[in-house]
C-alpha positions in Angstrom: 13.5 9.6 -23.9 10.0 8.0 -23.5 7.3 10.4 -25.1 4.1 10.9 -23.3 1.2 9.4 -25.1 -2.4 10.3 -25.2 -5.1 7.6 -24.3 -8.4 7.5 -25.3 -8.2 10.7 -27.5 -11.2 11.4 -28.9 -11.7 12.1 -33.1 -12.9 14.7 -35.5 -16.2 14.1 -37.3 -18.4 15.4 -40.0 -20.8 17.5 -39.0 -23.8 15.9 -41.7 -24.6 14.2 -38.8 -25.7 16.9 -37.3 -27.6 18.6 -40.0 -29.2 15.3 -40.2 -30.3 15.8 -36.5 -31.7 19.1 -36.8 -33.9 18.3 -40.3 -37.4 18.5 -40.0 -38.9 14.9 -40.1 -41.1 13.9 -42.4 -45.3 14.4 -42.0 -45.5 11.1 -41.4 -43.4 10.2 -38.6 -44.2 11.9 -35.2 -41.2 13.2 -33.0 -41.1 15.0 -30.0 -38.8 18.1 -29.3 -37.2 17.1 -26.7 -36.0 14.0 -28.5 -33.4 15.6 -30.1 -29.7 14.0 -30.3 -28.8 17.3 -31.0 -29.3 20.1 -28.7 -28.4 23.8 -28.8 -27.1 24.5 -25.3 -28.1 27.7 -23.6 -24.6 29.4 -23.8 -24.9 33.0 -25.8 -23.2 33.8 -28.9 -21.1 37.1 -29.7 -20.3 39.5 -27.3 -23.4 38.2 -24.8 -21.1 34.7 -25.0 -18.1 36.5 -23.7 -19.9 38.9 -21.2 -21.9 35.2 -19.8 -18.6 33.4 -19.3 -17.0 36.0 -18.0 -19.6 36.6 -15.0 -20.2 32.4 -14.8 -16.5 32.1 -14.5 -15.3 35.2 -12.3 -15.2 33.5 -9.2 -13.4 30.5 -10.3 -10.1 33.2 -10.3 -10.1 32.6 -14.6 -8.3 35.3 -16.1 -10.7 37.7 -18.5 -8.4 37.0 -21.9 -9.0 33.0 -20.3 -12.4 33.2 -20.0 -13.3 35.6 -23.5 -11.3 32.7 -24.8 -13.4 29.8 -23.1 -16.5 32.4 -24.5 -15.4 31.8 -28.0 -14.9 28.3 -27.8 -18.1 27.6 -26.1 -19.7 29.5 -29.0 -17.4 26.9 -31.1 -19.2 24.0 -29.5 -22.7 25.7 -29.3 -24.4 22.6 -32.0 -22.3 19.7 -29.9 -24.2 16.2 -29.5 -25.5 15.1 -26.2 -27.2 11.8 -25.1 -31.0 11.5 -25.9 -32.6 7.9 -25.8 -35.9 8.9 -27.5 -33.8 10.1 -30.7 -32.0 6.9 -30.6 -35.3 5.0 -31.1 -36.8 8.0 -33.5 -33.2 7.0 -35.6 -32.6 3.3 -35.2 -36.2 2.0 -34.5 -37.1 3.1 -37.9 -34.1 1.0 -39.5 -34.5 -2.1 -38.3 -32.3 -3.7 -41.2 -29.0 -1.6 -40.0 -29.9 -2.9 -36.6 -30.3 -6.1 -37.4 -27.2 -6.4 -39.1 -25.4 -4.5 -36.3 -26.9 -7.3 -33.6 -25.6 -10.3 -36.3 -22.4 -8.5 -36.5 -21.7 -8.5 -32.9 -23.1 -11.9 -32.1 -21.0 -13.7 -34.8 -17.6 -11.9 -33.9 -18.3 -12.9 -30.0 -20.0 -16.2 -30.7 -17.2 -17.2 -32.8 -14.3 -16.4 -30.6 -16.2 -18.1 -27.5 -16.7 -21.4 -29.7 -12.8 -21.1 -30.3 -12.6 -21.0 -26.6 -14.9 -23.9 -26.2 -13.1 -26.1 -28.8 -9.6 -25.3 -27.3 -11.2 -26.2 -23.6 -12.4 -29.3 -25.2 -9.1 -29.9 -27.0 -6.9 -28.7 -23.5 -5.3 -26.5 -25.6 -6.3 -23.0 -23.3 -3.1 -22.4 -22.0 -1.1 -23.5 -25.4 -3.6 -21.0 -27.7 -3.9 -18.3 -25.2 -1.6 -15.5 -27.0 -3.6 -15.8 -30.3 -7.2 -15.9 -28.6 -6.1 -12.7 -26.8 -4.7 -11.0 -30.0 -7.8 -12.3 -31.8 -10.1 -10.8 -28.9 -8.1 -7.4 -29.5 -8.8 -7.5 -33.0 -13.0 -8.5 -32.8 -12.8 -5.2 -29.9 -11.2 -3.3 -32.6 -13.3 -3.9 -35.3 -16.7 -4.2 -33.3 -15.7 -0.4 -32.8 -15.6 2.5 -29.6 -18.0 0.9 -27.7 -16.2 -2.3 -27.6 -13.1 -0.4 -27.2 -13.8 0.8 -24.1 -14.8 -2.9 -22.5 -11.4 -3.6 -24.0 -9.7 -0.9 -21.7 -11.5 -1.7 -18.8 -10.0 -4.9 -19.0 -6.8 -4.6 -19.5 -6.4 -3.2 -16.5 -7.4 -5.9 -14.5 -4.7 -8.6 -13.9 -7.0 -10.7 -11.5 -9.2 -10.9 -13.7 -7.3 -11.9 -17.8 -4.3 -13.6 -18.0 -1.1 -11.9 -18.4 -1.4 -12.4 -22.4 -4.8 -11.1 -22.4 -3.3 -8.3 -20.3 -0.4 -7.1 -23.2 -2.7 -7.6 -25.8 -6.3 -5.7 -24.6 -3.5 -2.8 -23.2 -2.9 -1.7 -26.6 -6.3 -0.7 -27.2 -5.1 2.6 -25.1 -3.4 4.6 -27.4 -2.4 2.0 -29.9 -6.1 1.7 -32.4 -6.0 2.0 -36.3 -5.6 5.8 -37.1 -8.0 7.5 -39.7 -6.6 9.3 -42.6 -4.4 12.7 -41.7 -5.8 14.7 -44.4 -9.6 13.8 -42.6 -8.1 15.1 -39.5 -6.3 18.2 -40.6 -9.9 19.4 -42.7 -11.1 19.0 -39.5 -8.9 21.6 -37.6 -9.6 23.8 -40.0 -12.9 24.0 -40.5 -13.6 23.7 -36.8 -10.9 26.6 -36.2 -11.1 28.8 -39.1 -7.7 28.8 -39.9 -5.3 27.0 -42.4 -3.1 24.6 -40.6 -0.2 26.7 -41.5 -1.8 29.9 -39.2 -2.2 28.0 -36.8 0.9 26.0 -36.2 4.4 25.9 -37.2 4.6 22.0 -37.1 2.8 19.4 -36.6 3.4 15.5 -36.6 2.7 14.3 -40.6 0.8 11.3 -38.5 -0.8 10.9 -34.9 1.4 9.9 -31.9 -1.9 8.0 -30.4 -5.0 6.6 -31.5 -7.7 5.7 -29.7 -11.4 4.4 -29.0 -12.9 8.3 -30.3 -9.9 9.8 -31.6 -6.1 10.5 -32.5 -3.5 12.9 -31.2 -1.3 15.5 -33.3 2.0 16.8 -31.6 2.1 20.4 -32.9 4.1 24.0 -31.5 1.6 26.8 -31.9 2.8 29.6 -34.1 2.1 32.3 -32.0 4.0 31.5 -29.0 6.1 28.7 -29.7 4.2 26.4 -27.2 4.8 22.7 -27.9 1.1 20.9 -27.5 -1.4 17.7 -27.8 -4.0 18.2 -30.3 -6.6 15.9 -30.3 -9.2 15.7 -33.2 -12.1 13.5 -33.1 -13.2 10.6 -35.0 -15.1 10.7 -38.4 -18.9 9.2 -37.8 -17.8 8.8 -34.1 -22.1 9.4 -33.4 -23.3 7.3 -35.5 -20.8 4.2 -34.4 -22.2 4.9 -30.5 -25.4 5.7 -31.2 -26.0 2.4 -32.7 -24.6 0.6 -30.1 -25.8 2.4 -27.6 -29.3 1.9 -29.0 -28.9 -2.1 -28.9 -27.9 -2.0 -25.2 -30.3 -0.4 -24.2 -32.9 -2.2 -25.6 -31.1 -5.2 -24.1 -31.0 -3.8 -20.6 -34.8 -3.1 -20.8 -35.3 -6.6 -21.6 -32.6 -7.5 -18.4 -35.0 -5.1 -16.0 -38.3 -6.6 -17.1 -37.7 -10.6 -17.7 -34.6 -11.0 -15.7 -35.7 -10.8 -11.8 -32.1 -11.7 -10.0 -30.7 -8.1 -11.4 -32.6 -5.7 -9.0 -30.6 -2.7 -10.4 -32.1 -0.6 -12.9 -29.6 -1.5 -15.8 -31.2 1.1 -18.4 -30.5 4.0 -16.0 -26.9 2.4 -15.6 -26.2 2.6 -19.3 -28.0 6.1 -19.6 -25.3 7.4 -17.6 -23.0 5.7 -19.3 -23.7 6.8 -22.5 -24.4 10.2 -21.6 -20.6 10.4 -20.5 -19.0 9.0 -23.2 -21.6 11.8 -25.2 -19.8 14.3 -23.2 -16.6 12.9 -24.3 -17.7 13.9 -27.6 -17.7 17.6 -26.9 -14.3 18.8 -26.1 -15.1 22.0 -25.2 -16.5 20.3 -21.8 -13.4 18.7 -21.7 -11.8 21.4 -21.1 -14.1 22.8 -18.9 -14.1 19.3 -17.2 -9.8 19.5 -17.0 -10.1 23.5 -15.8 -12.1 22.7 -13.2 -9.9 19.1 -12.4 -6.7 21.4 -12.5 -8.1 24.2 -9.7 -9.3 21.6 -7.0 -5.9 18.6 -7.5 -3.3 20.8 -8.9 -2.1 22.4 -5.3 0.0 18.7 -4.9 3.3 18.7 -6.0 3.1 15.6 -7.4 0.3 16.0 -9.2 0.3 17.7 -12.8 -3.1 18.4 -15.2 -2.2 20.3 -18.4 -3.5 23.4 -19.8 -5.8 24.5 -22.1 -5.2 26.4 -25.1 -9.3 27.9 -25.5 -8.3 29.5 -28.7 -7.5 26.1 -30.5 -10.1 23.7 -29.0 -14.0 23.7 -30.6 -16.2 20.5 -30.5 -13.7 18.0 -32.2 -10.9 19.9 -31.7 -8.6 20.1 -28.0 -5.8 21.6 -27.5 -3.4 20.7 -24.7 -0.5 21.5 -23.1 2.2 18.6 -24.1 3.1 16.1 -21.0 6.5 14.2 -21.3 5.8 10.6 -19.7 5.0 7.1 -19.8 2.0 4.8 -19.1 1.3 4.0 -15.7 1.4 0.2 -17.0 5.0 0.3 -18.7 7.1 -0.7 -15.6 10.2 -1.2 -17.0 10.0 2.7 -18.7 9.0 3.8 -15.3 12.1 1.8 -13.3 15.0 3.5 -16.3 13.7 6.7 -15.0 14.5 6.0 -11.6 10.9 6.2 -10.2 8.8 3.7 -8.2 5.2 2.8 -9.7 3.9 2.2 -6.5 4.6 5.4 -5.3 2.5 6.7 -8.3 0.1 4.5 -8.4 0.2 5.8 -4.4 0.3 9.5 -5.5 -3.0 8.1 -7.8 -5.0 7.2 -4.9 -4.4 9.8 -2.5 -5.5 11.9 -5.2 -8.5 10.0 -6.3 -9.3 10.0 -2.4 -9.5 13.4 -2.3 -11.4 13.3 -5.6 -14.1 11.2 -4.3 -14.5 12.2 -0.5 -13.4 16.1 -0.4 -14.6 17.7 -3.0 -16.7 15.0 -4.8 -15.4 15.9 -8.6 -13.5 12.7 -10.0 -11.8 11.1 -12.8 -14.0 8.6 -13.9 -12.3 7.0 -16.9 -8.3 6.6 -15.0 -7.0 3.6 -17.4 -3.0 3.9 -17.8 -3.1 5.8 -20.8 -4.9 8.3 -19.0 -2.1 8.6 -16.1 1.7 8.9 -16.9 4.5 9.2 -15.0 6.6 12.2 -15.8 10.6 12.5 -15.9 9.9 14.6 -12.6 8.0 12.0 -10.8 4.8 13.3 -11.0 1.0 11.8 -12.2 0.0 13.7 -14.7 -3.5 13.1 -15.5 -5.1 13.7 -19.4 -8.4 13.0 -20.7 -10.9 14.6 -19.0 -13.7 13.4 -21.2 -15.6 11.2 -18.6 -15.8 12.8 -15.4 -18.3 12.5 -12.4 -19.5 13.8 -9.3 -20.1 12.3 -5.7 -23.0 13.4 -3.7 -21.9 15.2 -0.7 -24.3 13.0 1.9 -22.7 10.0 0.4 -18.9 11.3 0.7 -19.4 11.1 4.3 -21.8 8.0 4.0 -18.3 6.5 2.5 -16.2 7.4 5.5 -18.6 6.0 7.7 -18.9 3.0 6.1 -15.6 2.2 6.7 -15.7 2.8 10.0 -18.6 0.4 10.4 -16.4 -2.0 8.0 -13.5 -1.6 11.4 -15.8 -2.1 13.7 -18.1 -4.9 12.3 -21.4 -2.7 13.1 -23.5 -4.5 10.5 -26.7 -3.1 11.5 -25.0 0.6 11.1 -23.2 -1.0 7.4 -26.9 -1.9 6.0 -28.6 2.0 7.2 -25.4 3.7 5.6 -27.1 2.0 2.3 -30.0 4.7 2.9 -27.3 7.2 2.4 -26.1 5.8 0.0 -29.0 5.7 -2.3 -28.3 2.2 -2.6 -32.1 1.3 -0.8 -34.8 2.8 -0.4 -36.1 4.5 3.0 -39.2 2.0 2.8 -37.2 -0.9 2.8 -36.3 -2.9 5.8 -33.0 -3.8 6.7 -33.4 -6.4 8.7 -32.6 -9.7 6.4 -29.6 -7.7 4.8 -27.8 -7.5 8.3 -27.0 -11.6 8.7 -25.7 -11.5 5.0 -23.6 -8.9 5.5 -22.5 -10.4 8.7 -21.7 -13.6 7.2 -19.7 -12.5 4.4 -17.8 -10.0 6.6 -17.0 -12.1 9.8 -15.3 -14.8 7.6 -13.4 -12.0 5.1 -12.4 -9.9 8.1 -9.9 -12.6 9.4 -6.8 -10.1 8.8 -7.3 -6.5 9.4 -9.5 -4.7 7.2 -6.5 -3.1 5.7 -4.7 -6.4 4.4 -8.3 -7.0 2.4 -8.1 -6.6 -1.3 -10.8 -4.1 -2.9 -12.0 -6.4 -5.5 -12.8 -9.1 -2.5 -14.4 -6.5 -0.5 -16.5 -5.7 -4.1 -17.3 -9.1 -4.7 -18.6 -10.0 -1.9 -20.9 -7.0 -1.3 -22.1 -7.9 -5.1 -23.1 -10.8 -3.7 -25.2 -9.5 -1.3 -26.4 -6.8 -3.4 -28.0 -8.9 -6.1 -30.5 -10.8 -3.6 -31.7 -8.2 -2.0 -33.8 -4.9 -3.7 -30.5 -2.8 -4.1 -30.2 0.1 -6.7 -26.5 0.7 -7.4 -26.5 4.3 -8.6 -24.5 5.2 -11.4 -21.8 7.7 -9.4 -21.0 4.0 -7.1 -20.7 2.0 -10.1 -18.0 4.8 -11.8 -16.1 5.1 -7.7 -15.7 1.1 -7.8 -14.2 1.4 -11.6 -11.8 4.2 -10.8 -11.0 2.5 -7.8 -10.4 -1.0 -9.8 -8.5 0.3 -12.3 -5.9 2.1 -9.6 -5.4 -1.5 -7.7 -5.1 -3.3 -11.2 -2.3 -1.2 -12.2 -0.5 -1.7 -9.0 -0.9 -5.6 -9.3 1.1 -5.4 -12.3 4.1 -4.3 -9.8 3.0 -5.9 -6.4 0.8 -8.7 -6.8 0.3 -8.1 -2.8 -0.7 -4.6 -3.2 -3.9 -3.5 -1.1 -5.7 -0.2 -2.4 -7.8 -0.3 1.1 -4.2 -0.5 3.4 -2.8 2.5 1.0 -6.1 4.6 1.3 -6.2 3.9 5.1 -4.0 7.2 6.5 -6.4 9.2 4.3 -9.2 8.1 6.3 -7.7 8.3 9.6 -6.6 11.7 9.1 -10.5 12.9 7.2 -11.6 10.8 11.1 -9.2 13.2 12.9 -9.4 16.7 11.5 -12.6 16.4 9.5 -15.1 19.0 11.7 -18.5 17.9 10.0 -20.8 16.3 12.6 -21.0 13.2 10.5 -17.0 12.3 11.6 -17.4 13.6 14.5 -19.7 11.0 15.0 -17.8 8.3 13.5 -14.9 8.9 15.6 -16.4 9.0 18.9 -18.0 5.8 17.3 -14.5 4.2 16.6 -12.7 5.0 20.2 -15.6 4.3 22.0 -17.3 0.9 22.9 -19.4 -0.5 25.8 -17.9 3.0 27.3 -14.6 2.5 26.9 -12.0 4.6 25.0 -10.3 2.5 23.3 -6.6 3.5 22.9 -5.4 1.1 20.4 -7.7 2.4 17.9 -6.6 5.8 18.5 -2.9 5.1 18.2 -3.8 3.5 15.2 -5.3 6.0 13.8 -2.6 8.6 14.3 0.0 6.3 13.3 -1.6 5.7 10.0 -2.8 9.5 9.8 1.0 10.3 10.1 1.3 8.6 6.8 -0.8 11.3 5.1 1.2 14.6 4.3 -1.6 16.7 4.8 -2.2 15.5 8.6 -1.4 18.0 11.5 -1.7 17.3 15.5 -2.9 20.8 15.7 -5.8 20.1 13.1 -6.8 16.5 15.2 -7.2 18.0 18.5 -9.7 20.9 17.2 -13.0 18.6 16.1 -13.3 16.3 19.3 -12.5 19.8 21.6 -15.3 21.2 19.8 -17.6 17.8 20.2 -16.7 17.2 23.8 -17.2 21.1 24.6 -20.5 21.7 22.6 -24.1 21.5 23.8 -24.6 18.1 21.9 -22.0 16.5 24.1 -23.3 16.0 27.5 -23.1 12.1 27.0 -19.2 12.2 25.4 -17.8 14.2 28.8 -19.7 11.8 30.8 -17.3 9.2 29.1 -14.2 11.3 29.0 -14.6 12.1 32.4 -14.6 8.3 33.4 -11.7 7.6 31.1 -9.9 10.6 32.4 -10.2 9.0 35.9 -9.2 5.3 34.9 -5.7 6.9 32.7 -5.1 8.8 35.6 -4.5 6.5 38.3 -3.0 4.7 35.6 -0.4 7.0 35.2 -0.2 7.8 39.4 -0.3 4.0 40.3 2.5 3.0 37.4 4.8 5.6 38.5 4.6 4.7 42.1 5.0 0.6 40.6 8.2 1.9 38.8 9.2 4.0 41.8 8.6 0.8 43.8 10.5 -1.5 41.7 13.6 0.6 41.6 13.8 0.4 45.5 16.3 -1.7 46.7 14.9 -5.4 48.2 16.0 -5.1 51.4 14.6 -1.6 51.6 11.1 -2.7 50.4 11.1 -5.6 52.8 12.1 -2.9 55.4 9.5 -0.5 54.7 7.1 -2.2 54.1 7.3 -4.5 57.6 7.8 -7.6 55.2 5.0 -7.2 53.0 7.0 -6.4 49.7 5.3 -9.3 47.6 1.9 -6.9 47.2 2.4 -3.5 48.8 -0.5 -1.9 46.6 -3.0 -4.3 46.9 -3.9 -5.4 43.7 -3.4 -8.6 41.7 -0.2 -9.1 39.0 -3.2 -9.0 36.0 -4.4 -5.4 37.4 -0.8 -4.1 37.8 -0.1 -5.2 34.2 -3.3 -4.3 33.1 -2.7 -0.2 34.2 0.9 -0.4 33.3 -0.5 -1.0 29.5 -2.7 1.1 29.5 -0.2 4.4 31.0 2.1 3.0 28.3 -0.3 3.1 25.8 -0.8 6.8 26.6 2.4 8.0 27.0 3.1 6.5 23.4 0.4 8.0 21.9 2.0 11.1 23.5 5.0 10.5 21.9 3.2 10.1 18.6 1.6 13.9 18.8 4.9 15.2 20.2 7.5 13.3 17.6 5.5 14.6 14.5 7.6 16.4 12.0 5.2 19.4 11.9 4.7 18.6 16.1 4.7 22.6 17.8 3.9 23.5 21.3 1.2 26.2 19.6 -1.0 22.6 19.4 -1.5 22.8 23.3 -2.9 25.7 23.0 -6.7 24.8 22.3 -6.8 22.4 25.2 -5.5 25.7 27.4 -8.3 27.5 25.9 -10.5 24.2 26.7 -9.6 24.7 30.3 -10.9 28.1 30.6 -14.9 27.1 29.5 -17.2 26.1 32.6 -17.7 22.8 30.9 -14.1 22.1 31.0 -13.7 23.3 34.7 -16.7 21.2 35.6 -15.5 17.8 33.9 -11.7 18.2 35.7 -13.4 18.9 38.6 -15.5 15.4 38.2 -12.0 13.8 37.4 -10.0 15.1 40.2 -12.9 13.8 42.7 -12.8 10.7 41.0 -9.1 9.9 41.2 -9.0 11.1 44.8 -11.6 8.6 45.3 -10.1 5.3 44.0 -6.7 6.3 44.9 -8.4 6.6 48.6 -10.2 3.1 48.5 -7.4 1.5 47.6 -5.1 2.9 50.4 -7.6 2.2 52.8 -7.9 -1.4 51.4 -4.3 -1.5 52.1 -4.7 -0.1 55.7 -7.4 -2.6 56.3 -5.1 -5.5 54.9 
């Protein structure tokens, strides 16, 4: 049996640093309130607490015992640490000796290993030394400390990016970092709970399971009911290691924004956010608030699992979970002796991460393999809900649309979604950004836009962005690293593996059910060009909506009724009305070409006085031309009417359709105008 592991677990520190925080500086230096590290957060104490998170949290559906429990640990939590840049210059600007040393530290360990690099290049000895540079690389991350850690991570999830030894080594920095010492840890329950460690559980693992960038992991059985769970306790002096760190790279990146002109993002407000996350990861009672909230809006799929939490047992530096059998995402032979497929995880990962991004907006932002396991039952379970984010709603749709403009190589519509986006300002003008994207695009967008990897797609944008004045906001740069992460872990099973083809059905089907005007839009953008429908595009789309489990014909037909019928949609009937005419004789003329062709020669030259080598009057490209296209239809029908969930019941809006004046009008327009062509071209046959 594989045991599920915890990554990046998070570890217990003492709280002088705190005290430290809240001391009264001395007369002589000046320090504003709000520069505090350390910030009580407005969440009451006592019985106020309880009766606050019991009204905050009603509607959410939380049981009351859940949420007085939630109350108590809040209350738990009320001195935890959050991100403030002018305390890290109050702290570290007035020691610039541990600063200095800091910077020397780093720049020797990373200077050093790249002049190894160097001398092995010079030497052609890369390839020969490249297990022992990556273990040694693994090492300096380790020692350098969390912040390092955590580049460490990123990368080892990228196999187009490190080497396969580079790979094995940096993965270990998951779950696999020097542990701290047990009895630190186990002081640190208990003081943080109240409780001897004996009250509180009737075993516990003598030494963690898991170790990590800001903490270690404890399997324990609570005492009180038996339940077997994760306890993760949180790093001694994990503040001061960051805040050091984080107070060195930020002075760096305000150095990069005013001397370096060819980075036109704001780097400091880059690493704010940054930092301020991994602050939050340091409170675990947001954690849990962070997984509670995770569990309500991704939990409903069955092949999904978030564990719960135990509000009783969880304070600042202490979080307890419910235990997850499993392995890491990235241990593919584990995964294959229990019988599953990774892809169909890694799959299950960015349906979810989809839905995450573009539904509801609330995402994982931190999904490395230690953070996603494969249970015994198939399922993702996802842990670690330090570092989450949030996508603005305007710019969930901006996404969608994007894409579409992406399909349909509308460059001029690709730069204005980057208003949306947040990525320009509205003063800007777009006008020089259109023939880059135009000549990065035309040449990538040889294959479909599915068969393009995601990392191309990023690098070539990133080209573009950095000459021109682009802001990358801080929720993109997270969506590109949750979205990297996912397509690195399914290199390491398919090195073929597209993340844009496996995302596609959940964009068709958001394109085909979504209501919001936005889609709407997009859609009728999609099918329609130079006034044509386009029918390929739409069979497309419902072939790859098919794909996605939560697509229903009955849900597709319901937004473009609503469109064509509404007020706003004077110009769309104008085009379904012509299209309706053009499938129509389609259909008549084909069946009457079909009807023709099973006749008999002799009997077409008969009744036709002789003329059976063009009885309908039009050329062999037109006759193959409106056979495709009543194929094409009567496929698509097929699609809507072979579905799995296909019922009659989904005819029933377009019955309702035909009873609204609109609707009478436009079949009216389309009967006139099939009796029309259908008439010119029998009298052109007459004529003949």
């Amino acid at each position: 049996m594989v045991v599920a592991l915890w990554s990046s677990p998070t570890i217990c520190q003492s709280t002088a640093a705190g005290r430290n925080v809240r001391r009264r500086p001395r007369s002589d230096q000046t320090f504003s309130p709000r520069a505090a590290l350390v910030e009580v957060r407005p969440s009451p104490r006592g019985r106020e607490g309880q009766k606050y998170a019991v009204q905050v949290y009603e509607a959410a559906g939380v049981r009351a015992d859940e949420m007085q429990a939630e109350a108590r640990a809040m209350a738990r939590a009320v001195n935890a640490s959050i991100y403030s840049p002018d305390f890290l210059v109050f702290r570290y600007g007035s020691r610039p000796i541990k600063a200095f040393r800091r910077t020397l530290e780093i720049l020797i360990a990373l200077g050093t290993f790249s002049f190894k690099l160097l001398v092995d290049d010079r030497n052609k000895q890369l390839e020969q030394n490249k297990r022992l540079r990556a273990s040694e690389l693994r090492n300096i991350f380790t020692r350098l400390g969390p912040t390092f850690v955590k580049l460490g991570q990123g990368l080892s999830t990228r196999p187009d990016i490190c080497p396969p030894e580079y790979l094995e080594e940096l993965s270990q920095l998951q779950d696999a970092l020097p542990t701290f010492p047990d009895s630190q840890a186990f002081s640190c329950i208990e003081r943080e709970l109240g409780e001897p460690l004996d009250s509180i559980y009737s075993s516990i693992s003598p030494s963690p399971i898991a170790a990590a960038s800001l903490g270690q992991v404890y399997k324990a059985r609570l005492k009180n009911s038996g339940q077997l769970v994760a306890v993760k306790v949180q790093r001694p002096g994990i503040e001061e290691a960051i805040g050091l760190d984080f107070y060195l790279i930020r002075g760096l990146g305000i150095l990069i924004n005013q001397y370096v002109d060819f980075v036109t993002s704001d780097v400091v407000a880059l690493i704010d956010e940054f930092a301020r996350r991994v602050y939050q990861e340091l409170n675990y009672v947001q954690e849990g608030q962070n997984a509670r909230r995770f569990k309500k809006l991704y939990a409903d799929r069955e092949d999904v699992l978030v564990p719960d939490i135990f509000w009783d047992y969880t304070s600042a530096k202490v979080l307890t979970m419910e235990w997850v059998e499993g392995v890491k995402l990235n241990e593919q032979d584990a995964i294959d002796r229990q019988g599953l497929n990774l892809l169909d995880l890694v799959n299950t990962g960015i349906q979810c991460s989809l839905r995450q991004l573009l539904e509801y907006g609330y995402f994982h932002a931190d999904p490395h393999p230690g953070n996603l396991l494969a249970t015994p039952e198939g399922k993702l379970a996802f842990l670690d809900f330090g570092m989450m984010s949030e996508t603005p709603e305007e710019a969930r749709y901006a996404i969608i649309g994007h894409v579409v403009h992406l399909v349909n190589r509308d460059y001029e519509a690709m730069a204005r979604d980057y208003y949306a986006l947040d990525f320009l300002s509205p003063d800007v003008d777009i006008s020089p950004i259109v023939p880059a994207l135009r000549n990065f695009f035309d040449d990538a967008l040889n294959s479909t836009v599915s068969e393009l990897n995601f990392k191309t797609i990023v690098d070539g944008l990133g080209a573009v962005l950095y000459q021109y004045p682009f802001t990358v906001p801080a929720y993109y740069a997270l969506i590109l690293r949750s979205l990297t992460v996912l397509e690195g872990l399914a290199l390491y099973a398919d090195p073929n593996f597209k993340v844009l083809a496996a995302s596609y059905p959940y964009f068709a089907k958001r394109l085909l059910t979504d209501p919001n005007p936005y889609l709407r839009d997009a859609l009728v953008e999609l099918l329609f060009k130079d006034g044509r429908f386009r029918w390929n595009r739409l069979e497309n789309l419902l072939v790859q909506g098919r794909k996605d489990r939560d697509f229903t014909n009955k849900d597709a037909l319901q937004p473009v009724l609503k469109l064509l019928l509404g007020p706003d949609g004077e110009e769309l009937r104008i085009l379904v009305g012509k299209e309706a005419v053009r499938v129509t004789e389609a259909i008549l003329v084909g069946t009457a070409i079909d009807t023709y062709n099973s006749v008999p020669a002799p009997l077409r030259a008969l009744a036709l006085n002789g003329r059976a080598d063009n009885p309908f009057g039009m050329s062999h490209s037109e006759q193959e031309s409106m056979l495709e296209l009543r194929d094409l239809v009567m496929r698509i029908w097929s699609l809507l009417r072979s579905s799995e969930n296909f019922d009659p019941s989904i005819l029933q809006p377009i019955l309702q359709a035909l009873q609204e004046p609109t609707t009478r009008t436009l079949g009216g327009q389309v009967a006139v105008g099939v009796t029309q062509r259908l008439a010119a071209r029998f009298l052109q046959q007459v004529l003949q």
